[in-house]
Backbone as CSV, one residue per row, in Angstrom:
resi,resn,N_x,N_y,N_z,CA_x,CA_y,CA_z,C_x,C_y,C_z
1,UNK,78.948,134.441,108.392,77.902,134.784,107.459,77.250,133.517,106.923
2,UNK,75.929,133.595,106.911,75.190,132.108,106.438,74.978,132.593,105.076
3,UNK,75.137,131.424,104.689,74.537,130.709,102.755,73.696,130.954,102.752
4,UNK,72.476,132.128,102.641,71.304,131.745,103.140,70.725,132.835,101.747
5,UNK,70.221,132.265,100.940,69.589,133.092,99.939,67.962,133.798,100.224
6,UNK,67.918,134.755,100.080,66.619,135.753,100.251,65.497,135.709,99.359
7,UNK,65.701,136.267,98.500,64.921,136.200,97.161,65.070,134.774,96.291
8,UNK,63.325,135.001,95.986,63.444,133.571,94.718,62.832,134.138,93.834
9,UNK,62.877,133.353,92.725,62.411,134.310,91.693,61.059,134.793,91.773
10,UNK,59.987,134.246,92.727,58.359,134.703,92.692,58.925,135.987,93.440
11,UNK,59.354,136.328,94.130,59.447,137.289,95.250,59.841,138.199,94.441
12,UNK,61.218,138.121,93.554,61.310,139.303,92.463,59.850,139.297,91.679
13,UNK,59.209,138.845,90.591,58.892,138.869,90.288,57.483,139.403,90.535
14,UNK,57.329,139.038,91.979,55.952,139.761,92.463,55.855,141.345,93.357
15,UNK,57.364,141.946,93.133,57.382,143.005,94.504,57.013,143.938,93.230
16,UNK,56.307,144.881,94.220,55.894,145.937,93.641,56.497,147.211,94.288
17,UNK,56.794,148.399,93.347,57.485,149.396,93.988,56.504,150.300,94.249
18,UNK,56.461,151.646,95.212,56.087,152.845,94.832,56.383,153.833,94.287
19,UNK,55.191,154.393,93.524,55.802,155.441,92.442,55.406,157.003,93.404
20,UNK,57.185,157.320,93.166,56.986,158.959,93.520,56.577,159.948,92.528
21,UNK,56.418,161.184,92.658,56.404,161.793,91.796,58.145,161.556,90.824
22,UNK,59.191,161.564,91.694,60.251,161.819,90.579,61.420,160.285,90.215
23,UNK,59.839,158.939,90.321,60.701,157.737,90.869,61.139,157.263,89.456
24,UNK,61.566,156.051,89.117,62.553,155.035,88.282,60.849,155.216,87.376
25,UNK,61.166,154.718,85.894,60.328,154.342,85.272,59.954,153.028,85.452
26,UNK,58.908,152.259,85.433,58.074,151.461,85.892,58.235,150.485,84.525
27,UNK,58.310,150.727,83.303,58.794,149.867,82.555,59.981,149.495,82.081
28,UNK,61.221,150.351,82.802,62.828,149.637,83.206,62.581,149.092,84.618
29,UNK,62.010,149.154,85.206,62.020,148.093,86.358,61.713,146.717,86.147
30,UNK,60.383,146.729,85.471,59.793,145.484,85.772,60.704,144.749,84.172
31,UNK,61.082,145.792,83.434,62.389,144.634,82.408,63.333,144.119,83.109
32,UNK,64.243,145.303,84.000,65.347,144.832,85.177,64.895,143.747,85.883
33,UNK,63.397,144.085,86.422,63.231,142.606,87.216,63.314,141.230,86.501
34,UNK,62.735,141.170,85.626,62.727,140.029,84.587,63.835,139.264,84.232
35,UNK,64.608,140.327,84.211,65.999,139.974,83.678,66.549,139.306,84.781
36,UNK,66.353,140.169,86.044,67.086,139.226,87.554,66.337,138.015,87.298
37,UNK,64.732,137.578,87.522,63.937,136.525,87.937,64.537,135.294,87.028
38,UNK,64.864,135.634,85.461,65.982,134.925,84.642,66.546,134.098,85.104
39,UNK,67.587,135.142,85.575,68.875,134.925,86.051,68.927,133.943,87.231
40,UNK,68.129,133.966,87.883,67.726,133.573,89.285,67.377,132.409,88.857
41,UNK,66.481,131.987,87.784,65.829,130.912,87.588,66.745,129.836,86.977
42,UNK,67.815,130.026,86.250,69.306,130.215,85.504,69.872,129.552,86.797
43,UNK,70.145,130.239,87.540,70.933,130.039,89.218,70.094,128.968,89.914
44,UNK,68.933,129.021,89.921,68.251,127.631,90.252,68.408,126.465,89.877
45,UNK,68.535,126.560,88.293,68.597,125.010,87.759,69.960,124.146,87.566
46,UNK,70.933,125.599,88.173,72.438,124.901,87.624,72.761,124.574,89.244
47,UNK,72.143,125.121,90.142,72.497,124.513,91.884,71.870,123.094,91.750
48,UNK,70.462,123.142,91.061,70.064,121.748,91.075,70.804,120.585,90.639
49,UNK,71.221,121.304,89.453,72.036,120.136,88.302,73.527,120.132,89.396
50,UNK,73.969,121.039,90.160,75.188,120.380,90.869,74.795,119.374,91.790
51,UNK,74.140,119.992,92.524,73.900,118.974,93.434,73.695,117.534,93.380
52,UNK,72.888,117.221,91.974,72.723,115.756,91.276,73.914,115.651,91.210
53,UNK,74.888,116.226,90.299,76.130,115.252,89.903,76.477,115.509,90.877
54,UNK,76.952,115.807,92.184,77.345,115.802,93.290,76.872,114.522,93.951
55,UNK,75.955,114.178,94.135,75.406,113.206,94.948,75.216,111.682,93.601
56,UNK,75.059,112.239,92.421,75.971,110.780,91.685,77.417,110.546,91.257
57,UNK,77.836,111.907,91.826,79.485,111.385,91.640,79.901,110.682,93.270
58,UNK,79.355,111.119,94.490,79.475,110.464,95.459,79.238,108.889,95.432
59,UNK,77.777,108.412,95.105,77.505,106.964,94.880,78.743,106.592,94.113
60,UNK,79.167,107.168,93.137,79.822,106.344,92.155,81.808,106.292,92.929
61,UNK,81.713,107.187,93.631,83.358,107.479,95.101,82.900,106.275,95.360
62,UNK,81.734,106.287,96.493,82.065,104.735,97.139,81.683,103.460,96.275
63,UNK,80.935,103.184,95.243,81.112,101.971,94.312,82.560,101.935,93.875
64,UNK,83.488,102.818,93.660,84.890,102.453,93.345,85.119,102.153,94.746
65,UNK,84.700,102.551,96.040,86.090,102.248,97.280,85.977,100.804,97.271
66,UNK,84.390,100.172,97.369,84.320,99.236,97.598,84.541,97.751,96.607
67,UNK,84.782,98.415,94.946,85.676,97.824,94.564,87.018,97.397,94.416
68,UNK,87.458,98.977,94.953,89.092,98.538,95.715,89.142,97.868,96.901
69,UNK,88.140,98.173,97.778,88.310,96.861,98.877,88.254,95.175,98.216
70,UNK,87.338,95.244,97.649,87.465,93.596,97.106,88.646,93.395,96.811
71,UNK,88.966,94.132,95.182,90.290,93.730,94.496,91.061,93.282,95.639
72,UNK,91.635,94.684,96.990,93.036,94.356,97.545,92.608,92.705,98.391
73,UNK,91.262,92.639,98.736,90.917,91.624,99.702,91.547,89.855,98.564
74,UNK,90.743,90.173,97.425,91.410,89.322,96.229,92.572,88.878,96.252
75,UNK,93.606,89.800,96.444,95.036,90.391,95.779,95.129,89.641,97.467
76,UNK,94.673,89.734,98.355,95.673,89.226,99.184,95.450,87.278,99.484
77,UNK,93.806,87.127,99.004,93.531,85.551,98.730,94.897,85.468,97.633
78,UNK,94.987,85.565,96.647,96.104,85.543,95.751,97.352,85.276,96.137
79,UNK,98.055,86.265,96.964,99.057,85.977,97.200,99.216,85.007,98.338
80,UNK,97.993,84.740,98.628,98.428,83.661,100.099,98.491,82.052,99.235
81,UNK,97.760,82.397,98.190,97.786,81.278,97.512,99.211,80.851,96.652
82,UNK,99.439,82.426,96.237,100.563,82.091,95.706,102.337,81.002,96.280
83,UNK,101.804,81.462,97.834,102.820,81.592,98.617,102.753,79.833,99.535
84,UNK,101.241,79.347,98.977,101.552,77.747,99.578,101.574,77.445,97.992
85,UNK,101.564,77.621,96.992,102.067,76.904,95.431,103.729,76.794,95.693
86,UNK,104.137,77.730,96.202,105.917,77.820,96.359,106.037,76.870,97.635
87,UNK,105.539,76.712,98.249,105.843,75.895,99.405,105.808,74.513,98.839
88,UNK,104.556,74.182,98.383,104.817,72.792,97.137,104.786,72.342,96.457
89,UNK,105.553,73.432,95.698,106.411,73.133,94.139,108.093,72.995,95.515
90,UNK,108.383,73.761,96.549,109.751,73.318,96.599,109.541,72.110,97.809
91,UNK,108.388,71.483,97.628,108.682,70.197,98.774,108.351,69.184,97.444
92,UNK,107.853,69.511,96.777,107.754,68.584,95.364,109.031,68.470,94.746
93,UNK,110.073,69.617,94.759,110.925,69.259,94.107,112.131,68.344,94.973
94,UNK,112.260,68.493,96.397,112.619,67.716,97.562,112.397,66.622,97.164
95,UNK,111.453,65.909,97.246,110.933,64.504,96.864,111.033,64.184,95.629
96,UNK,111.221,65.301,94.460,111.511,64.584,93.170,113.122,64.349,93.232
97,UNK,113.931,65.123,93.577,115.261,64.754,94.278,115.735,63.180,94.979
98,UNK,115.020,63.233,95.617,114.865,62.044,96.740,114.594,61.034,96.159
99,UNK,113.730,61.295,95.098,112.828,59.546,94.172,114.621,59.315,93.367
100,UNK,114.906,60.587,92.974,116.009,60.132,91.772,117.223,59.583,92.618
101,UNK,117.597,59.925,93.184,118.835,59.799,94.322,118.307,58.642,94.668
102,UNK,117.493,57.846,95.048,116.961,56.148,95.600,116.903,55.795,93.910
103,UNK,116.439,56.188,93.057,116.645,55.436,91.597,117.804,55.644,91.307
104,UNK,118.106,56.111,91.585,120.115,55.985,91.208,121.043,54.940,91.720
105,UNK,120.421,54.784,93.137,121.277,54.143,93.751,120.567,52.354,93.948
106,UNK,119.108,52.374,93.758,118.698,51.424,93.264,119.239,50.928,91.898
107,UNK,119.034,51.332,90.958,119.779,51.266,89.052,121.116,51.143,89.245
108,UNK,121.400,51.867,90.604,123.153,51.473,89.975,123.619,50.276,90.075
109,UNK,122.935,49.800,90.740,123.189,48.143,91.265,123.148,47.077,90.130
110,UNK,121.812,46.950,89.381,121.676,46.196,87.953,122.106,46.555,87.249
């Protein structure tokens, strides 16, 4: 079955019935109609209004993805950085070892 809506509100609003001798009164119709064309018009503006926040809550999905892409892209400059600071802070501390151990054994002498 298709989504496919029939009537808009001109179409209510403009059909005209025929009158039988034993038909509907002609001024509960065209109130009934009114009341649909309303309703309809009601149903128009709130599909519109979804569809906007639909299509600005989408923009605003991918402005977050692509701020989570940065961050993790960040987060991983970060940790690569983090990970040569540990490499020499422990070759710094090697060589601060090494200076003291030769000043030790230099000093111990005088």
């Amino acid at each position: 079955m298709a989504n496919k809506i029939q009537l808009s509100p001109k179409k209510i609003l403009n059909k005209h019935f025929q009158i039988d001798f034993k038909g509907y009164s002609a001024t509960e119709v065209d109130y009934f109609l009114d009341t649909v064309v309303e309703d309809y018009e009601t149903f128009a503006q709130m599909l519109n209004e979804s569809y906007e926040q639909i299509e600005n809550l989408q923009k605003e999905n991918e402005a977050l993805k692509m701020k989570i892409a940065n961050m993790e892209r960040e987060h991983l400059i970060q940790q690569d950085n983090l990970r040569s600071m540990e490499e020499n802070l422990s070759s710094n501390v090697d060589l601060l070892k090494r200076i003291s151990n030769l000043e030790k054994e230099v000093y111990k002498n005088k």
